[in-house]
C-alpha positions in Angstrom: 27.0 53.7 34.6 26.0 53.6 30.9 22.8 56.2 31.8 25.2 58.7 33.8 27.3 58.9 30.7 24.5 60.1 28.8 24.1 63.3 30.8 27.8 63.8 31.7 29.2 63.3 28.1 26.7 66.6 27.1 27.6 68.0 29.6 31.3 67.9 29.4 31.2 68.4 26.0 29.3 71.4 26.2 32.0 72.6 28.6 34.9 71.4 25.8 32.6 73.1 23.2 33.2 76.8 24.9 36.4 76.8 26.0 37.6 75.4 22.4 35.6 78.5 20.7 37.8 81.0 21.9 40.2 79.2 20.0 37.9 78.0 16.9 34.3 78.5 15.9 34.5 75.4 13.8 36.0 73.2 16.4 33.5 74.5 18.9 30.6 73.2 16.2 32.7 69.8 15.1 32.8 68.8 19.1 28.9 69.1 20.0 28.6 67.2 16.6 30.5 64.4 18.0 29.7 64.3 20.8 25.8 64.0 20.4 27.3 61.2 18.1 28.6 59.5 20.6 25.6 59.4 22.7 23.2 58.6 19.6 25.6 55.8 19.2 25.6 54.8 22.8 21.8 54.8 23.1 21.3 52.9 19.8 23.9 50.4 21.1 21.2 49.6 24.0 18.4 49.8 21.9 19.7 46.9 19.9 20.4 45.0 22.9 17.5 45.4 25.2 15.8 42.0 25.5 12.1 43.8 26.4 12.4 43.6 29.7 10.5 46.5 31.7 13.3 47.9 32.6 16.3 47.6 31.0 19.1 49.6 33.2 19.0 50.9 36.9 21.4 53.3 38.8 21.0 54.4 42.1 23.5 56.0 44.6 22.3 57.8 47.8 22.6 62.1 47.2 21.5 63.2 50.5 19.9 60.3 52.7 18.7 62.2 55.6 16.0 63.6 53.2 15.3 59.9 51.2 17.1 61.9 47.7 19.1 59.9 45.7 21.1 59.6 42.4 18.1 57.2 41.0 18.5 57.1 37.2 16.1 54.1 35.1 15.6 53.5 32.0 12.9 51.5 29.9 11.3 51.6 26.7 9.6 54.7 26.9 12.7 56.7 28.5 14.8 54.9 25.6 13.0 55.9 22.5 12.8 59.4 23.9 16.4 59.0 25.0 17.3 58.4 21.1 15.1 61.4 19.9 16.5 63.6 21.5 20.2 62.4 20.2 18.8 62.4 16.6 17.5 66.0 17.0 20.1 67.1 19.2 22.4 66.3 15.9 20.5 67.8 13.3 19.8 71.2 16.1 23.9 71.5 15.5 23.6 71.1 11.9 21.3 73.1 11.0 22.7 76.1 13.3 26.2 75.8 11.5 26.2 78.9 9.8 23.5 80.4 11.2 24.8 80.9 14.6 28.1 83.2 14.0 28.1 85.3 17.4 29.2 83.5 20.9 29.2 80.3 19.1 30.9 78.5 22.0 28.5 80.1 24.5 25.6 78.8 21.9 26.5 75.0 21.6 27.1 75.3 25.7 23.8 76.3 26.0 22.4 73.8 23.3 24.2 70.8 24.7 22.9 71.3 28.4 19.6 71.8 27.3 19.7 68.3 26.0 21.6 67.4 29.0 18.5 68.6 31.2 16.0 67.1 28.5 18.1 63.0 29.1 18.1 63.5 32.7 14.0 64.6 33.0 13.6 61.4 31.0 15.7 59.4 33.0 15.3 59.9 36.6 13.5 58.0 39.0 13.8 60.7 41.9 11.3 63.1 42.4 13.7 65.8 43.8 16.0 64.8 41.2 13.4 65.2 38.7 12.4 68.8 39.7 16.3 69.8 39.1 16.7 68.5 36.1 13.1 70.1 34.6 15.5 73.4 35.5 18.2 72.3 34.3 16.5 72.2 30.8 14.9 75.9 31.1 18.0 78.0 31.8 19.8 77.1 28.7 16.5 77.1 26.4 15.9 81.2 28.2 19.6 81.8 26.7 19.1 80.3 23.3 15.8 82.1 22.8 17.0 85.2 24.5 20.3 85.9 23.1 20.3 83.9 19.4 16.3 85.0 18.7 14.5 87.3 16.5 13.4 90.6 17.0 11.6 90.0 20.3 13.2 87.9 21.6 13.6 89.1 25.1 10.0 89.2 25.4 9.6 85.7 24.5 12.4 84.3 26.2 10.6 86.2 29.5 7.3 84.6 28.8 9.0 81.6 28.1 10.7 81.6 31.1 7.9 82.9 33.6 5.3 80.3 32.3 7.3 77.4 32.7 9.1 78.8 36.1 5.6 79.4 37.7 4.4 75.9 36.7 7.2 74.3 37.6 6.5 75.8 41.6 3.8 74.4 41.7 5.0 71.0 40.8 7.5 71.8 43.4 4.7 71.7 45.4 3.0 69.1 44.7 6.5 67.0 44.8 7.3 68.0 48.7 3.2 67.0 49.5 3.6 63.6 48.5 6.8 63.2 50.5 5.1 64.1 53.3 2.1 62.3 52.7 4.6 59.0 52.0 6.3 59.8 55.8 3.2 60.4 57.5 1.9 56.8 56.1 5.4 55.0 56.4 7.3 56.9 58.7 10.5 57.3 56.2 10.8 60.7 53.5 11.4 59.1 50.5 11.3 61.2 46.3 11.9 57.3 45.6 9.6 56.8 42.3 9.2 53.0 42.4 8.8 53.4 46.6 5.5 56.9 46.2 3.8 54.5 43.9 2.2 52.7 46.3 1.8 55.7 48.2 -2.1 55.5 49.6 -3.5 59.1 49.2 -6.9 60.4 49.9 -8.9 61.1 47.5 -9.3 65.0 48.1 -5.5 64.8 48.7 -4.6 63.5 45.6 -6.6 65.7 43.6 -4.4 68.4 44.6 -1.2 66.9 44.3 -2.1 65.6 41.3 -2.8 69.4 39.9 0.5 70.3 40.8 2.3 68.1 38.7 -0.7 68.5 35.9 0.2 72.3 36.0 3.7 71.9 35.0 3.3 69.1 32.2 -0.1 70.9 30.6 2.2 74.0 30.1 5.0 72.5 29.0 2.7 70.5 25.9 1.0 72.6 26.0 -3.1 72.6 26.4 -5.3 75.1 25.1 -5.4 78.1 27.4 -1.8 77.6 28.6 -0.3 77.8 25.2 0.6 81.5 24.9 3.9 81.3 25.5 5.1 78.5 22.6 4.2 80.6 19.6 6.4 83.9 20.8 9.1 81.3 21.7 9.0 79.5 18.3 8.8 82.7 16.5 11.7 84.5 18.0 13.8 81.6 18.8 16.7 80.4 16.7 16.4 77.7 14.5 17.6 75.0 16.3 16.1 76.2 19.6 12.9 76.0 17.6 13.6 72.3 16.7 14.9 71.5 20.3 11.3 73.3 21.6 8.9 71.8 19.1 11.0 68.5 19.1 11.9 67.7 22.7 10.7 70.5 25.4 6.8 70.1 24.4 7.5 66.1 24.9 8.7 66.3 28.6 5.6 67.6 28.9 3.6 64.1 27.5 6.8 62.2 29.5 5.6 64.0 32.8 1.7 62.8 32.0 2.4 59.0 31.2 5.1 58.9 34.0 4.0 61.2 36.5 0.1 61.9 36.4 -1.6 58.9 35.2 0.8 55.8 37.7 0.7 58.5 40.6 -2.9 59.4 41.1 -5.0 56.7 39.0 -7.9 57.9 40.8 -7.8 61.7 40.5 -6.9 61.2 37.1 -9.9 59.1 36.4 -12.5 61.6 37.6 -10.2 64.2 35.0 -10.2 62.2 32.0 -13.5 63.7 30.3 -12.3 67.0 31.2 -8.5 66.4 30.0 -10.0 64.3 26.6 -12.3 67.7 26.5 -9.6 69.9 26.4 -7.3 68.1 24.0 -10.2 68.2 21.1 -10.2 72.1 22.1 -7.0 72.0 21.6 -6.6 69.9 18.2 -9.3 72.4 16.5 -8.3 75.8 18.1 -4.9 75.7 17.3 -5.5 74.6 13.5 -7.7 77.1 13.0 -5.0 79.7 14.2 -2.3 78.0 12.4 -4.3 78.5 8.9 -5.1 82.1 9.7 -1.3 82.8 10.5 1.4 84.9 8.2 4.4 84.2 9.9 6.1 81.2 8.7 7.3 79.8 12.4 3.9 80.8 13.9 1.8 79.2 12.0 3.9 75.3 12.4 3.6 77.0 16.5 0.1 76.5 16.0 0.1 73.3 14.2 2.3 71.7 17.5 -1.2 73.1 19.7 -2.9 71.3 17.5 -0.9 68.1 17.3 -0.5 67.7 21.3 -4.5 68.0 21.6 -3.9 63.9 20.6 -1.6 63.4 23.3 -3.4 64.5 26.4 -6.8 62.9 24.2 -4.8 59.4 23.9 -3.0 59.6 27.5 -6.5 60.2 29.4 -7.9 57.8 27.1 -6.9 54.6 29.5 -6.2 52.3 27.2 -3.4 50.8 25.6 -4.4 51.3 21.6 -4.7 55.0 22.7 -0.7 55.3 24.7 0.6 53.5 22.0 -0.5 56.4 19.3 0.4 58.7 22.1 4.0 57.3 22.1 4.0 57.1 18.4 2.5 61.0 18.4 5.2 62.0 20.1 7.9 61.1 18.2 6.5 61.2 14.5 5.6 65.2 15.6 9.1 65.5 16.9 10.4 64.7 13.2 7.8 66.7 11.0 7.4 69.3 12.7 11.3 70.0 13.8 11.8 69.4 9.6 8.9 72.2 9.4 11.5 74.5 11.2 14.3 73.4 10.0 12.8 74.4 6.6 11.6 78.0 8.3 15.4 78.5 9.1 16.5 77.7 6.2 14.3 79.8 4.0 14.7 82.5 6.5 18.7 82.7 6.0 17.8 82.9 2.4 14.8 85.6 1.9 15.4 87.2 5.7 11.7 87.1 6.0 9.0 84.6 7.8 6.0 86.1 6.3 4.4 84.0 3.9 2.2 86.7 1.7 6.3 87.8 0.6 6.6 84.7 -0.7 5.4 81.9 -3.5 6.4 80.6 -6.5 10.0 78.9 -5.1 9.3 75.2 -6.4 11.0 76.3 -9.8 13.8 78.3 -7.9 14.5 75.4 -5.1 12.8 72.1 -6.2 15.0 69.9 -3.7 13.5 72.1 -1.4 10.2 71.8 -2.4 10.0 68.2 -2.3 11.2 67.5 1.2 8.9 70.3 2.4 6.1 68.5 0.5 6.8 65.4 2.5 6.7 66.9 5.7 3.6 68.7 5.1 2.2 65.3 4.3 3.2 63.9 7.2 1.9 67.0 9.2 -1.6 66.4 7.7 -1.3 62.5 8.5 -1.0 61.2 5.2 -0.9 57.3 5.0 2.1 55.8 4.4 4.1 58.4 6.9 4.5 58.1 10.4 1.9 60.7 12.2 -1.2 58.6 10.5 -0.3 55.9 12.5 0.2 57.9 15.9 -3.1 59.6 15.0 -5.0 56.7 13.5 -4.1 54.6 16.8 -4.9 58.1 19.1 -8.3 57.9 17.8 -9.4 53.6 17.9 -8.6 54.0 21.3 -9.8 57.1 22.3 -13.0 55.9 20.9 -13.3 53.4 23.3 -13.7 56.4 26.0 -15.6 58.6 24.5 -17.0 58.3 20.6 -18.6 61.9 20.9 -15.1 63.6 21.8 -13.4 61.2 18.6 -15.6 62.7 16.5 -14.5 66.3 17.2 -10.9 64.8 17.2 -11.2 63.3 13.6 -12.3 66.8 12.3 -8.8 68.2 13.3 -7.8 65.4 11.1 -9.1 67.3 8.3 -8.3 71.3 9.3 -4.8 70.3 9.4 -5.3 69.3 6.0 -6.0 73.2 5.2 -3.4 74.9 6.8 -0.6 72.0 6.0 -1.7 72.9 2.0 -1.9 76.5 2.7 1.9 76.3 2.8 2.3 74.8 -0.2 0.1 77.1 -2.1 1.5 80.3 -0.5 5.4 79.5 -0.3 6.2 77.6 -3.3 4.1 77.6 -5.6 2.3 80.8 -7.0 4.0 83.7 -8.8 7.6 84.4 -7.8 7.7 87.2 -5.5 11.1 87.6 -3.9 13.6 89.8 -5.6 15.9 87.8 -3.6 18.4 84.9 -4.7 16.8 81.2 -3.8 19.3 79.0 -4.0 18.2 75.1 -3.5 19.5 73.0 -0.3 22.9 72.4 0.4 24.9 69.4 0.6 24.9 70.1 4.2 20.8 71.0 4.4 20.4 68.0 2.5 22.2 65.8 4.8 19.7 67.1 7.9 16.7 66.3 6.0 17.4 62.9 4.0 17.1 60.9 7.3 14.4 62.6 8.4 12.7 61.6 5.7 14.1 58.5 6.1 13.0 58.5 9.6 9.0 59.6 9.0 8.7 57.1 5.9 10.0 54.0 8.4 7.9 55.1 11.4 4.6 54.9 8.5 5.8 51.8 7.5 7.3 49.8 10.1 5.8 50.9 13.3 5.8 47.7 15.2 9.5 48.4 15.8 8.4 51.5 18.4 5.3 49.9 19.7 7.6 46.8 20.7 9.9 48.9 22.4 7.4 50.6 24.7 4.5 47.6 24.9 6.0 46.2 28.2 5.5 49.6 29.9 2.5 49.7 28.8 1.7 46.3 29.6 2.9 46.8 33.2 0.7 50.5 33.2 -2.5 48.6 32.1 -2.4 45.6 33.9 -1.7 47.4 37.3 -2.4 51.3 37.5 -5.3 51.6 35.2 -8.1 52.8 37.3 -10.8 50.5 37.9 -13.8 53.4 37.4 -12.5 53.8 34.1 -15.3 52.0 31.8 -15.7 51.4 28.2 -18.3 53.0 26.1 -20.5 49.8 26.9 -20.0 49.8 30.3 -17.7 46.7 30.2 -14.8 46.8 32.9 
């Protein structure tokens, strides 16, 4: 029952959270606080304890049996580590909204605790129909926070937001209700069983269309290069934490979907996509730095750095090896943590000099050196300086991705050093330079320095002690390797 309290302890607090506004603002913030405390708590409790078995909890209960949909909740290495990043965000989200957010505050941490709610349940379910529900779940609550909390366009982005990721998801939809039928017509029982359409025997021609469904809903959620329109108007009008939860969490259900979803699903089809999909992922590493160093707005330009960061995930994930998921697995958590601190650091300036542009600003090491260090760090890590976690995601992205296609490594390594210009660009224009701002710039707060401290923490431990994720998630990779890795898929010498 331990995985149905993770979603219904969100979700009821949410529920406590805005009722108890109308009462207090501050009681409203202190009860999300613990509450995502509790469920940090709960999921490091089984992190401790999981012996490295594949899977380490199950819970099933029939929902509605005449259609084969079930209650099916599972959880291994994979859905654990994401599990506890998206507690550990979910935390610093409330944090770092606490006095930001003074309008509809209860209606605000409702929203932000069911968001997270949908996020845990997308990386826990084992139902396909399930699944599909709680990939809504997640959008509602992320249109509000974007649509009611954001900047000056924020209805336009919340809109785009919203229509992108509502149009994919049909499609997935699709693609969802195909393989059930394809499932009954071969077994004679209608199943959205996971563990039961994985031995599903599909046509080829079939599968590449089913398998297009789900890809449409995961490549816009990361998203690839052309279907990343929507995530810089989001970023940029969304509120700071919404920006966190988006760049930290929402772009990662999106990788989740691929490694779960594509890949075990339709080996095949995704076999004859992988030099397409590896294709697209360098397009996507070196377009999106390029418009991240020619960007002014603060929040737009880390938007464009996340492009460019999730061109190694779809690289590593169609790479089909296990060097390659592992970096893929580390990617997605080390960008979780720099690049939500790269936010968190927007929002904080923002509240400051109520400005994002980055040509009003320079010169704010000597006014806010705290400041200036922790932004330092991240901007290392963003650039994949040794020592921090993202060289390790990257570094392991491209040894294996080189054993699919050295040509498309190549072009991947470059991005390697373009994010090295734009992560020093903001440096140069933001804190140091001549003071521009006629504006107070006071350094972090106790409470700003207690959301960035353990991320630091966080990105240093992930550089230096790695093994401790890639241990976690090795015997799902194991299993994925061993069994589901398509048999056309060749090294660069040919060997099987």
């Amino acid at each position: 029952m331990i995985l149905v309290a993770f979603i219904a302890i969100l979700m009821t607090g949410g529920i406590i959270a805005w009722i108890a506004a109308s009462w207090s603002h501050s009681a409203s913030r202190w009860i999300s606080l613990v509450t995502l405390l509790v469920d940090f708590s709960l999921a490091i409790s089984v992190w401790m304890n999981s012996s490295g078995l594949e899977w380490i909890e199950k819970f099933s209960v029939p929902w509605v049996p005449d259609f084969g949909i079930s209650f099916s909740l599972a959880l291994d290495g994979l859905s654990l580590l994401m599990l506890v990043l998206t507690f550990f965000l979910g935390i610093f989200g409330v944090l770092v909204s606490w006095n930001e957010i003074q309008e509809r505050v209860g209606f605000f941490h409702f929203n932000l605790l069911w968001v997270l709610a949908g996020i845990s349940g997308v990386f826990l379910t084992m139902d396909l129909f399930l699944f599909y529900f709680f990939w809504e779940v997640m959008l509602i609550p992320m249109y509000f926070l974007i649509g009611i909390w954001g900047h000056e366009n924020k209805r336009y982005a919340a809109f785009k937001f919203f229509i992108f990721t509502q149009a994919s998801g049909l499609l997935m939809l699709l693609a969802i209700l195909g393989l059930y039928f394809v499932h009954k017509s071969n077994s004679g029982t209608g199943t959205f069983d996971y563990f039961q359409l994985l031995g599903t025997q599909i046509p080829l021609g079939t599968s590449r269309w089913l398998m297009l469904g789900f890809l449409a809903a995961f490549i816009v959620k990361l998203p690839v290069v052309p279907f990343h329109t929507w995530l810089p108007d989001a970023h940029s009008q969304a509120p700071t934490a919404g920006s966190l939860i988006l760049a930290g969490l929402l772009l990662k259900t999106g990788a989740y979907g691929l490694i779960r979803f594509v890949v075990p699903l339709f080996p095949e089809a995704s076999a004859e996509l992988a030099p397409w999909a590896m294709l697209l992922g360098v397009v996507g590493i070196l377009y999106g730095a390029s418009l991240a160093f020619a960007q002014t707005d603060l929040k737009r330009l880390v938007a464009y750095t996340s492009v460019s960061h999730m061109g190694f995930v779809i690289l590593g994930v169609f790479a089909f090896n296990q060097l390659a998921m592992q970096g893929v697995v580390m990617q997605m958590i080390t960008h979780a943590i720099s690049t939500g601190a790269l936010f968190a650091i927007a929002g904080v300036l923002y509240e400051r000099i109520h400005t994002r542009d980055i040509l009003a600003m320079g010169g704010f090491w000597g006014k806010a050196p705290f400041m200036g260090v922790v932004t330092l760090i991240f901007v290392m890590a963003s650039l994949g300086l040794p020592g921090l976690g993202n060289f390790v995601a990257e570094f392991l992205t491209l040894i294996g991705s080189w054993q699919a296609n050295p040509m498309l490594t190549i072009f991947a390594a470059i991005g390697i050093v373009t994010a090295t210009a734009y992560s020093l660009r903001i440096m140069q224009k933001v804190f140091l330079g001549k003071w521009q701002s006629e504006k107070a710039m006071p350094d972090l707060s106790l409470r700003e320095k207690l959301i960035f401290i353990p991320l630091i923490v966080t990105i240093i431990w992930l550089g230096l002690f790695p093994q401790t994720v890639i241990n976690t998630v090795k015997p799902m990779i194991d299993k994925q390797f061993k069994i589901e890795q398509p048999t056309s898929i060749q090294n660069n010498n040919g060997v099987q």
